[in-house]
N, C-alpha and C positions, 0 to 999 in steps of 0.2 A: 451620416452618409457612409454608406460601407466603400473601403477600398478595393481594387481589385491588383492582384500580386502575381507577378508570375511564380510557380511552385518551383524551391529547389530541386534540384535534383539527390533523391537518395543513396547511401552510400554503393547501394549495387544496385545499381538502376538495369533493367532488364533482365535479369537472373533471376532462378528461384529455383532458391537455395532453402527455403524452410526456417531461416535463419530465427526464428521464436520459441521454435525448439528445443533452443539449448545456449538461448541468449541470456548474461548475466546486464540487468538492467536495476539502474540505481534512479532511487525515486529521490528529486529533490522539492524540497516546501519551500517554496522562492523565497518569502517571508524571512525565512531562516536560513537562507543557503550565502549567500551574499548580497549585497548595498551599495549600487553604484553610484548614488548618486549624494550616497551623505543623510539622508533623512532619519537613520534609525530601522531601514524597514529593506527588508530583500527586496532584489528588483529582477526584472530579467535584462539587465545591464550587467546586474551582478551575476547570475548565471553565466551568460555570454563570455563573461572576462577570465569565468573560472573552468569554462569547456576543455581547453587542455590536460587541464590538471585528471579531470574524468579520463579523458584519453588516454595519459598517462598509468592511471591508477589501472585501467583493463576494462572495463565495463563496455558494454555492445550499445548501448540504449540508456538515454535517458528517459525517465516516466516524471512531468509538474506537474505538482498540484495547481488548482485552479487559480486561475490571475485573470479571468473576466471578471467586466466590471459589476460588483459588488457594494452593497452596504456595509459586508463584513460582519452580520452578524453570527457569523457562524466558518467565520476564516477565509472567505470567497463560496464556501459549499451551498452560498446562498447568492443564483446569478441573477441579474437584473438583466443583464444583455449579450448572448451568451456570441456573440461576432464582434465584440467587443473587448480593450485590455480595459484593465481598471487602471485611474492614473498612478495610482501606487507601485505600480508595475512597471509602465510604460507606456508602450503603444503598441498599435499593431506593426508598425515597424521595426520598432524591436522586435517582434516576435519575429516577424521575416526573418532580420537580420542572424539573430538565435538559431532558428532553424536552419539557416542556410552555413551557416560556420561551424556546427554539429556534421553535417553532411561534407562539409570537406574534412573532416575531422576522422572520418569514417563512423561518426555518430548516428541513432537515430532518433527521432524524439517522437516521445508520446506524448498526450495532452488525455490531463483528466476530464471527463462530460458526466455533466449530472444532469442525468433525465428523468431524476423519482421528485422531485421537487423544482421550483424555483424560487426566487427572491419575493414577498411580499411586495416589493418598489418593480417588480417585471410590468412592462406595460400592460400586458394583459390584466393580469391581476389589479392592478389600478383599477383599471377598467370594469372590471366585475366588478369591484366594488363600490364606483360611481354608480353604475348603471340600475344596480338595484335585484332583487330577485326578479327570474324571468330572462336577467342578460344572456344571449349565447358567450358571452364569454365566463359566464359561469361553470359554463358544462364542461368547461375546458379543465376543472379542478371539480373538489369533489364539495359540493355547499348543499346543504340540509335542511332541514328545517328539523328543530330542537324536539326533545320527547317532551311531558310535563303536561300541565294544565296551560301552560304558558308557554309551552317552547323552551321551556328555561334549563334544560336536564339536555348533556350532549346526544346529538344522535345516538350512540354505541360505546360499547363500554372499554372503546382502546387507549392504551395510553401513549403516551410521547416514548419515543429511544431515549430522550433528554429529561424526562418525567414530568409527570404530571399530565393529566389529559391531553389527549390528540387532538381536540377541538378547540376550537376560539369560535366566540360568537360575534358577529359584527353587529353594529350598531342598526341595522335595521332585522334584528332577530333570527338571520339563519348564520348557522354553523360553519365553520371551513375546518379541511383535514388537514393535519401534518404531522406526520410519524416521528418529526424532527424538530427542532423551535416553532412557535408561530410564525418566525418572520422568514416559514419556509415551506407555503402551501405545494401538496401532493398536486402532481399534474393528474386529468382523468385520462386514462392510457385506452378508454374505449371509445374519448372523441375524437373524429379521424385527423381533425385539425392538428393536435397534437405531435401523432405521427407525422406526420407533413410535412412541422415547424422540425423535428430531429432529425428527419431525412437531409432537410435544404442545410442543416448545421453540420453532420457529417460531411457534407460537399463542400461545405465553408471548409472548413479547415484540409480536409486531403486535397482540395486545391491551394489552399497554402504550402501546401507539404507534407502535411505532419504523415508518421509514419504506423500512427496506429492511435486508440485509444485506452482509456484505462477507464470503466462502467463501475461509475460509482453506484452503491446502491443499486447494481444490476436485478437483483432477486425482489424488488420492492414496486416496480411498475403497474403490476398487475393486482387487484384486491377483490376479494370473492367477493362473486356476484349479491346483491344484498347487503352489503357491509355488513356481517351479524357480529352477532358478539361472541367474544374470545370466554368470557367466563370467568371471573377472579383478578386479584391486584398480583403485582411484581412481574406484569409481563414480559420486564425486560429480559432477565433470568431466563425467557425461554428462547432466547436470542439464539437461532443457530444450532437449537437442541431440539423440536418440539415444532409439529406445524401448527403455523398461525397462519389464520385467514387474510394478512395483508405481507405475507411475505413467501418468495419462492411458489407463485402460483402457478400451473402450467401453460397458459397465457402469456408469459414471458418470451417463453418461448419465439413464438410467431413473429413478433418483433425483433429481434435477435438474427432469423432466416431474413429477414427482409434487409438489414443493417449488411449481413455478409454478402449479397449481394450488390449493394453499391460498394463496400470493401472491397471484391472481386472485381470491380472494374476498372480499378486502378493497378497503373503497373507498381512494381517493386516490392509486392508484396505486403501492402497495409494490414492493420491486425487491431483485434477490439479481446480486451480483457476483464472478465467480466469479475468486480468485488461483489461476489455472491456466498451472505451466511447460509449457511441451509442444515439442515439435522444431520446427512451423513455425506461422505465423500463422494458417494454412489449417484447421490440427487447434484451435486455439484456439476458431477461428468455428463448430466445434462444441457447444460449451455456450454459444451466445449464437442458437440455432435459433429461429424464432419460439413453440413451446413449453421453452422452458426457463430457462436466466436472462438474464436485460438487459442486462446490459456482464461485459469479462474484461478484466482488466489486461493492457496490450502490453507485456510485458516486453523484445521484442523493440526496441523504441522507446527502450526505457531505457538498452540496451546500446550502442547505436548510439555511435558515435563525433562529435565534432562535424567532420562532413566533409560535403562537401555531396553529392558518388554516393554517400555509404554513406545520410545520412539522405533521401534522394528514392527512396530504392530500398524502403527500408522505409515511407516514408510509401507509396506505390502500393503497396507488398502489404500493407498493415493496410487501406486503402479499397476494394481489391479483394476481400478477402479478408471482411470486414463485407457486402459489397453484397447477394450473395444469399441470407445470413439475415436481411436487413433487420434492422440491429443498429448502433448507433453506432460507431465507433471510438472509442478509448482514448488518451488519452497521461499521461506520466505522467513524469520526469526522478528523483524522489526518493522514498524510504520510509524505514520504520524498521530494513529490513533491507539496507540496501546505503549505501555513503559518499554524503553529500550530493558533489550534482553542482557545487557549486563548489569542490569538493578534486577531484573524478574530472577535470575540465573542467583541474586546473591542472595535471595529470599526464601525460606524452606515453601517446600512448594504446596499447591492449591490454594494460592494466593488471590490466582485471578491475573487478570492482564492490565490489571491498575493498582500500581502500588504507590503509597506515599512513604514506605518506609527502606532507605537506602542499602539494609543488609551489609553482609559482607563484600567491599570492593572487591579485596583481592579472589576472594573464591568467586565471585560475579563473573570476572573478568577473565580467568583463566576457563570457567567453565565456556562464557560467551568465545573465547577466542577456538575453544575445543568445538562448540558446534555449528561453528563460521566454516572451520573445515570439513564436518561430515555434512553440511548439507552444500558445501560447494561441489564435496563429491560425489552426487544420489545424480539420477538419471534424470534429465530434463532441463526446466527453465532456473533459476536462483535470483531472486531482488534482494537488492544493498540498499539499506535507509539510511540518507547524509550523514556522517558522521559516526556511526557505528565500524567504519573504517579505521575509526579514530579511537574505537574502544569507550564511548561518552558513555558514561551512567545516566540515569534521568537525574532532571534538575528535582529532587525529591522536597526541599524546603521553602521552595518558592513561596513569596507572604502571598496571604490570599486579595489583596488589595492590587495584585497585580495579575491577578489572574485573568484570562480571557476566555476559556473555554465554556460556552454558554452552559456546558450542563452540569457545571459547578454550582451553577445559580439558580437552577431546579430540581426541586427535590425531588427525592424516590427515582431518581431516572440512572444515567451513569456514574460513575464515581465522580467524574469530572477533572481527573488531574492532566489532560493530554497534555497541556500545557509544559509538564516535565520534558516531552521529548522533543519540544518543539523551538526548544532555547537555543538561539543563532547558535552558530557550529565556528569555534578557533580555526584561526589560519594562521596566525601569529602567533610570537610569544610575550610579546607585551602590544600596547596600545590598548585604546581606551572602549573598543570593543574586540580584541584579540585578530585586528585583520578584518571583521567582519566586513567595517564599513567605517568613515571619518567620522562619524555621526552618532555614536553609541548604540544600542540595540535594544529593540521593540519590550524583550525580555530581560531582566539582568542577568549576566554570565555568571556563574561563580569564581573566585579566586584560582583554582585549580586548574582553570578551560589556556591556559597558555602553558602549561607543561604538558598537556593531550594535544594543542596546535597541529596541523600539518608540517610548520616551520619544526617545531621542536623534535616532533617524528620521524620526519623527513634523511634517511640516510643512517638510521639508527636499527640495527639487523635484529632487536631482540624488539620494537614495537610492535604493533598492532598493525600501523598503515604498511609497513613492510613487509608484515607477513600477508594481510592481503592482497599486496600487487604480489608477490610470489607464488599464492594461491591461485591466484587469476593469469598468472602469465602462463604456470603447470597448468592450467586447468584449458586454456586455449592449447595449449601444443601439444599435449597428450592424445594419445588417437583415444585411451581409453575412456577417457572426462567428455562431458557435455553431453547431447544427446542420448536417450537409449528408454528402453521401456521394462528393465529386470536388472537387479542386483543377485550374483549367488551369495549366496550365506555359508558364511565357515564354520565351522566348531569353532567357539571359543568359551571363555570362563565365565561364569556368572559378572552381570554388569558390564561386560565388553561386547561391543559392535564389530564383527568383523564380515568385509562383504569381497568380494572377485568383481572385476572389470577387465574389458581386455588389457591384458597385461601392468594390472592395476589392483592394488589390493588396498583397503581404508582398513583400519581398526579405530575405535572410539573408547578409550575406558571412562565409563561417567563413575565409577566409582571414587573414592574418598582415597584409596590408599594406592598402591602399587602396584603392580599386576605383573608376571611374567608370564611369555607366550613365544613358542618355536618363533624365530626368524622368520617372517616372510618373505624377507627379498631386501633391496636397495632403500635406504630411507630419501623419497624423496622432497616431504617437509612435517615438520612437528610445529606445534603451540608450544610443546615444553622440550626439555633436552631430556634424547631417549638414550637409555646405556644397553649397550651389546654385550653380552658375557655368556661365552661358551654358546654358540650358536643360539642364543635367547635375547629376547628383548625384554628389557624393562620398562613398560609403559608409566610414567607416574601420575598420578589422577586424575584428573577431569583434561585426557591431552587423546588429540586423534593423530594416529600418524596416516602418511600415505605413504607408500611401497610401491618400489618397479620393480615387478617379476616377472 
């Protein structure tokens, strides 16, 4: 039985202000963020209890991963009911309640939506598969009938994101798609029912409140006509680099226009952001058109190595490339799908965005805290992933008997380690899940996670959590911080970043050793301590300062 709720009201209700432009929004994985209720496992009881503490830290916007209700095979990214909480969660009353204590909070909250797949347990899908070939609710997903003498050979030659073949054949001989596990059939985006059922779910929820979405899978809806074949094995490899005929089609598109307008219909400014791989940054600023959605995550940004031609090269094409859909840029260092950037950062690089080898903490950690500040300072949007506030490394030895991330358990497909960044986040400095929750936690913590705590952090001027509410408090009151669509570039020395804001200047040394460079002005916050000597600064390595001038 679905409920009906009245919508809170958002934090500037009636104003538009643009406020996505230059909003810094922290994504929490309920799972792992906190556990209200004692069981082991995030709840959004637990989120609710810890709203403040976001509030406190600076952050505009909250972004949950998904808490409909689920099987789980795939972390919630596979939903059975998408107007639905799962009970691990809650309810949908909690989520009310959630949402409407973020909005007095001056918070806003987004919700993840996965419209490239659903749950094998979705009704529908049931149902196709009772029903037998010939059901209309086949057509709703993409079902085959096999190549071979026999059918026995899959449709097309694609393989899983998770590896191993995209098809599964059911028990009465045709084939079903999924780009992602089996137990996460591709919806078919050309039957109109489909569209229909994601329209009425957009309404479900911004009449709940919520204040935007986060498009998982955005670039994957749409699959060329045909389903042909791609051509050769390790298709993953072409992830994001190389067109494939089931990702980033132009067909996307049209869906997208049609989403911004129920978007549009609501006051206070609702917003959809779309996780779209795509080969360059140029194809990205295509679903961020002044009809379609608001911001796309720069993947591109995340990959970047910490060098100063690789990351200037990419800052100018994400600001180039934004300019003429009038569209913010994105940055973005960490998620729930790739190793926190204080393990990537400790790792010589062209690693990849999955590592299982821990590196160097200390230079991890100073480089991660050096490009927390130059991408807090670039023109546009900024996302904070839980606990990177905290400066966490990936859990990098996690045993594999505890692992969960399904495509650890198929081959050829991704690495499989998500699970490192996914390991509940310290609040405390002792207890027997560090604060998480009474109950111990879904992952094991390591020994370490109560000296990173927020408790422990907390009022300590040379941390991590410190320097980021500092970064974020300058980063809000500065006229020259947030919003804007160009950086000038200064002369500076090989390996050093240095860029002009209104009355705003950033330097970055990603190099290894020291650097001096003329004064630019006022220091108004370092990663490391910077020395003054004879109208010179000493930058020392892997540290960004910001300057008022």
């Amino acid at each position: 039985m679905t409920q009906h709720l009245a919508a809170p009201a958002a934090p500037t209700s009636g104003t538009h202000t643009g406020w996505w432009r230059d909003a810094v929004i922290y994504q929490v994985y309920p799972r792992s963020f906190a556990d209200g209720n004692g069981d082991g496992m995030g709840d959004l009881e637990g989120v609710r209890s810890r709203l403040p503490y976001l509030k406190d830290l600076g952050v505009d916007a909250v972004w949950l991963s998904p808490f409909y209700a689920s099987p789980q095979a795939d972390a919630g990214y596979d939903v059975a009911d998408y107007r639905a909480i799962d009970p691990m969660f809650g309810t949908l009353l909690d989520a009310d309640a959630l949402i409407r204590d973020a909005h007095e909070l001056g918070l806003r909250i987004i919700v993840d939506l996965v419209p490239n797949h659903s749950s094998d347990q979705h009704e529908w899908f049931k149902r196709a598969l009772r029903e037998g070939p010939g059901s209309p609710l086949r057509a709703r997903y993409h079902f085959r009938p096999g190549k071979g003498e026999n059918g026995e050979l899959p449709p097309n030659d694609w393989e899983s994101i998770f590896g191993g073949p995209a098809w599964t054949r059911t028990e009465d001989g045709e084939w079903y798609l999924h780009l992602f596990a089996p137990e996460q059939p591709d919806f078919n985006w050309d039957n109109p029912a489909v569209a229909d059922e994601f329209r009425s779910i957009l309404r479900f929820w911004l009449d709940m409140g919520v204040d935007g979405f986060r498009v998982d899978v955005a670039h994957g809806l749409v699959k060329a006509e045909g389903l042909p074949d791609l051509g050769g094995t390790d298709q993953v490899k072409l992830l994001g680099n190389d067109v494939m005929p089931f990702f980033d089609q132009d067909g996307v598109h049209e869906i997208y226009r049609s989403w911004r307008t129920i978007l549009d219909e609501y006051p206070d400014e609702r917003i959809a952001v779309a996780e779209a791989w795509t080969p360059t940054v140029e194809r990205t600023a295509n679903y961020v058109r002044p009809d379609e959605l608001h911001q796309a995550f720069n993947f591109q940004y995340l990959g970047t190595h910490w060098d100063a031609a690789e990351l200037r090269a990419v800052i100018d094409s994400s600001l180039a490339a934004m300019r003429p859909v009038d569209a913010p840029a994105t940055w973005v260092l960490s998620n729930h799908d790739v190793t926190r950037h204080a393990t990537r950062f400790a790792n010589p690089a062209g690693l990849g965005t999955q590592l299982r080898t821990a590196g160097d903490r200390e230079l991890g950690l100073r480089r991660a805290r050096a490009a927390t500040l130059l991408m807090l300072a670039l023109p546009g949007s900024a996302y904070i992933y839980q606990g990177e506030e905290l400066g966490l490394p990936d859990v990098t030895d996690l045993p594999d008997e505890v692992r969960q991330d399904p495509s650890f358990f198929r081959a050829a497909g991704q690495d499989g380690y998500r699970d490192g960044c996914r390991v509940p986040i310290p609040w405390t400095v002792e207890g027997s899940s560090y604060g998480f929750g009474s109950g111990g936690s879904w992952l094991p913590q390591p020994a370490s996670w109560g000296g990173l705590s927020v408790e422990a952090q907390t009022g300590d001027p040379g941390s991590t959590l410190e320097l980021y509410r500092s970064a974020l408090a300058v980063r809000r009151e500065h006229p020259g911080l947030g919003a804007g669509t160009a950086v000038e570039w200064l002369e500076s020395p090989e390996g050093v970043l240095a860029f002009r804001r209104d009355g705003f200047v950033c330097t970055a040394n990603t190099t290894g050793a020291v650097v001096r460079i003329p004064l630019p002005g006022r220091t108004l916050l370092a990663n490391e301590t910077v020395m003054i000597v004879d109208d010179m600064a000493e930058l020392p390595a892997d540290t960004t300062v910001w300057w008022a001038v």
